[in-house]
C-alpha positions as CSV (number, residue, x, y, z in Angstrom):
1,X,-23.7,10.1,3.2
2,X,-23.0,6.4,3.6
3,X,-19.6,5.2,4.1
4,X,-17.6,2.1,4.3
5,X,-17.9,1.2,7.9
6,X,-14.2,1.4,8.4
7,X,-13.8,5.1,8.0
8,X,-14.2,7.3,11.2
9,X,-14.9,10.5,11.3
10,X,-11.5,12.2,10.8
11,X,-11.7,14.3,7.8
12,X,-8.4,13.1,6.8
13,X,-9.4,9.4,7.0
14,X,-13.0,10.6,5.4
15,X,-10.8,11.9,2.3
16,X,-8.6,9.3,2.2
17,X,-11.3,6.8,2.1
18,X,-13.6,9.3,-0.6
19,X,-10.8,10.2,-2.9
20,X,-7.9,7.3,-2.6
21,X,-8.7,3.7,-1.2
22,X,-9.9,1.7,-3.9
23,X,-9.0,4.5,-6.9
24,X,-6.9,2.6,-9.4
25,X,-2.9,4.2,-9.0
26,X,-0.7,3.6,-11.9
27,X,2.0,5.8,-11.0
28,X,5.5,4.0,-10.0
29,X,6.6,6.1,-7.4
30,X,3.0,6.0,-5.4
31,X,2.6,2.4,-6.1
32,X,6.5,2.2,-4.3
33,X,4.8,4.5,-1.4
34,X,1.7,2.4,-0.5
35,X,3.4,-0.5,-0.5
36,X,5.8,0.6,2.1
37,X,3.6,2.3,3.9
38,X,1.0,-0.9,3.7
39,X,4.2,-3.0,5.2
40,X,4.5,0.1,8.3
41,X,1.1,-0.5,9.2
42,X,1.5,-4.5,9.5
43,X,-0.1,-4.5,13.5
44,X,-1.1,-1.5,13.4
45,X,-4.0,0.0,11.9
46,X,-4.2,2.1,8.7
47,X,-5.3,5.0,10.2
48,X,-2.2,4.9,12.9
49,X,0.0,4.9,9.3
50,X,-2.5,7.7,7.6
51,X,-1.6,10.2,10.1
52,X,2.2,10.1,9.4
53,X,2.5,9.8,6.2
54,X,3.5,13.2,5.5
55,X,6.4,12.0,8.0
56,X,7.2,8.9,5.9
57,X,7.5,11.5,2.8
58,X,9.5,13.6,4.3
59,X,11.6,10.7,6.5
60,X,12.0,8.6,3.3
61,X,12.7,10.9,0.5
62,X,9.6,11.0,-0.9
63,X,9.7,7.3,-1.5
64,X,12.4,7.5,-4.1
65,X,13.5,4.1,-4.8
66,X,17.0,5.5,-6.4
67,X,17.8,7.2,-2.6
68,X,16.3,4.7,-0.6
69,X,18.6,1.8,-2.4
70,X,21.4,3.6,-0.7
71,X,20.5,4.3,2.5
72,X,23.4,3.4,5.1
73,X,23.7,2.5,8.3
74,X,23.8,6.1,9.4
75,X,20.3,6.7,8.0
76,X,19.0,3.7,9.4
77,X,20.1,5.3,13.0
78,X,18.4,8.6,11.7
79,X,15.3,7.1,10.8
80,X,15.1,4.8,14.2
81,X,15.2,7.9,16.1
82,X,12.6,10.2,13.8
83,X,9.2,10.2,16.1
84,X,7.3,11.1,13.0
85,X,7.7,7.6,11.8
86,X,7.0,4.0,13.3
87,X,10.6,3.0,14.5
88,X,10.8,-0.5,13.6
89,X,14.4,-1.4,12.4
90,X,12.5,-4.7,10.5
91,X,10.5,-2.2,8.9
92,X,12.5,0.7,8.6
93,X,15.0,-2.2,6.7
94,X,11.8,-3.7,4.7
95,X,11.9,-0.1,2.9
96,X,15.3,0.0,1.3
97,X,15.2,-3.9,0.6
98,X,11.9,-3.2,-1.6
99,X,13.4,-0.2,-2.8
100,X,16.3,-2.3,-4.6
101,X,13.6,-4.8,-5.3
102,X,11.9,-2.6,-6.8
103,X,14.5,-0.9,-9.1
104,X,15.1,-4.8,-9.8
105,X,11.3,-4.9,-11.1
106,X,11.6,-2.2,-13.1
107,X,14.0,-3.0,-14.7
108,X,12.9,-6.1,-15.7
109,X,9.4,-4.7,-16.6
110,X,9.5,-1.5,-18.1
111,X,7.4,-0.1,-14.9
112,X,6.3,-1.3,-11.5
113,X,2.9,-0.6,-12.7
114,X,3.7,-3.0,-15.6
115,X,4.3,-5.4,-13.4
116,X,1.6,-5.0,-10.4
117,X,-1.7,-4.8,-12.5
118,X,-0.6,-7.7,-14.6
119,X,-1.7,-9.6,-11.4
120,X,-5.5,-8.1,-12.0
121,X,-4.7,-8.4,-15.6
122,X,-4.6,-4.8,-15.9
123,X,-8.1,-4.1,-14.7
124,X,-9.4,-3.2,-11.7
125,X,-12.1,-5.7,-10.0
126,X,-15.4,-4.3,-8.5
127,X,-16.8,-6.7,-6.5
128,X,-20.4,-5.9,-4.7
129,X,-20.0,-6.7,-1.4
130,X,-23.1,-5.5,0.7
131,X,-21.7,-6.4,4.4
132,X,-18.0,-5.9,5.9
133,X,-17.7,-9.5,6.6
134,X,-17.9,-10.3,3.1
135,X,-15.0,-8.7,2.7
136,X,-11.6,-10.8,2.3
137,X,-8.4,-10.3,3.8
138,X,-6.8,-12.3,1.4
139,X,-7.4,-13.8,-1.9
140,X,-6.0,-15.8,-4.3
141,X,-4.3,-13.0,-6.4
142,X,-2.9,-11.8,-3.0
143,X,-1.4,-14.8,-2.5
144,X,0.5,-15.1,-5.7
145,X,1.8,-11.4,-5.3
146,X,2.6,-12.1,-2.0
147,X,4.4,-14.9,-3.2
148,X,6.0,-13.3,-6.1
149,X,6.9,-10.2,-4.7
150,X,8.9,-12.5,-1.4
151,X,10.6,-14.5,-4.2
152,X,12.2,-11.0,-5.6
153,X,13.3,-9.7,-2.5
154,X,10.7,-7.8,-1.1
155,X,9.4,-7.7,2.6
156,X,6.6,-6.8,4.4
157,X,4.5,-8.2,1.7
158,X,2.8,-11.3,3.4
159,X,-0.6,-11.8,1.6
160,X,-2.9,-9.9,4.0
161,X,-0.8,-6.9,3.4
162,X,-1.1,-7.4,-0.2
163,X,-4.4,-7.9,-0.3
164,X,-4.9,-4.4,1.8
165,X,-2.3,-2.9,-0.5
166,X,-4.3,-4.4,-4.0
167,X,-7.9,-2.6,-2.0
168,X,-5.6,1.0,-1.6
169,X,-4.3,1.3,-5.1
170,X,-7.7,0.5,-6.7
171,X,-6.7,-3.0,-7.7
172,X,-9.4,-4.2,-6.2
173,X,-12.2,-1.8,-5.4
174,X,-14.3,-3.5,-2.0
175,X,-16.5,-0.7,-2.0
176,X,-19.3,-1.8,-0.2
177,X,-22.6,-1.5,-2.1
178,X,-24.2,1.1,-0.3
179,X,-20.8,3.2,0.1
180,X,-20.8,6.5,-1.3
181,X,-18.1,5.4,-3.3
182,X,-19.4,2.2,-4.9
183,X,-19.4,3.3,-8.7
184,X,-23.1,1.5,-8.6
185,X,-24.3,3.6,-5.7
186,X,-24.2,6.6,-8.2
């Protein structure tokens, strides 16, 4: 079975990349998660970030935005010392600043699903790229979420990040052509 050539041969990173990356998410709370977890893997690789996140969920409450907005300084400790997690204090603090900006968002749009796909204009784009070098790390639309989302408070959330973030909740689906997964390729 062909594959993006990014995926190893870890069954959980083989799942991940067959029933998650590039699926369109419209749920708040895993939109909350991936972006978080999107900002943990900022130089690192997704797959370092795939093999805790069961440690994330359980390290960050599930990513609930409520709890995370009131994390205190003795949580911050907690967390620096969990193993399970990477122990970044920039990061670690990058996750209860987007949870408040997040419960800011939400606020203001109904939903943060609302508010993320009106960037795609609530539709997915399928491009039909055949090699990986076709394939951006940024775009245009990552730019101005990247922008947006720094104006409202959020961090960790530089344009590269977005643009893996858009590619992980199906925002974007880069696919490659001959991937299994490419909605053309059935």
């Amino acid at each position: 079975m062909n594959r993006c050539a990014w995926v190893n041969q870890d069954p959980l990173y083989i799942d991940y990349h067959d029933r998650e990356w590039g699926v369109p998410v419209y749920d708040d709370r895993l939109l909350f998660e991936y972006l978080n977890l999107e900002g943990a893997q900022a130089g690192l690789s997704w797959y370092t970030i795939l093999k805790k996140r069961e440690n994330y969920r359980r390290a960050f409450d599930q990513f609930d935005p409520e709890k995370i907005s009131k994390y205190d300084d003795k949580k911050v400790e907690e967390l620096l010392n969990d193993p399970g997690i990477v122990r970044n204090k920039l990061k670690i603090g990058a996750v209860i600043a987007n949870a408040k900006a997040y419960l800011a968002v939400v606020e203001e749009f109904g939903s943060f699903s609302k508010y993320i796909w009106s960037f795609v204009d609530g539709k997915p784009i399928l491009n039909h790229y055949k090699e990986p070098s076709e394939v951006p790390v940024s775009t245009e639309i990552s730019d101005r979420l990247s922008k947006d989302l720094k104006q409202r408070g959020f961090k960790f959330v530089g344009t590269t990040i977005c643009y893996a973030y858009m590619q992980a909740v199906g925002m974007v689906n880069d696919h490659l052509v001959t991937c299994c997964c490419h909605p053309q390729s059935h």
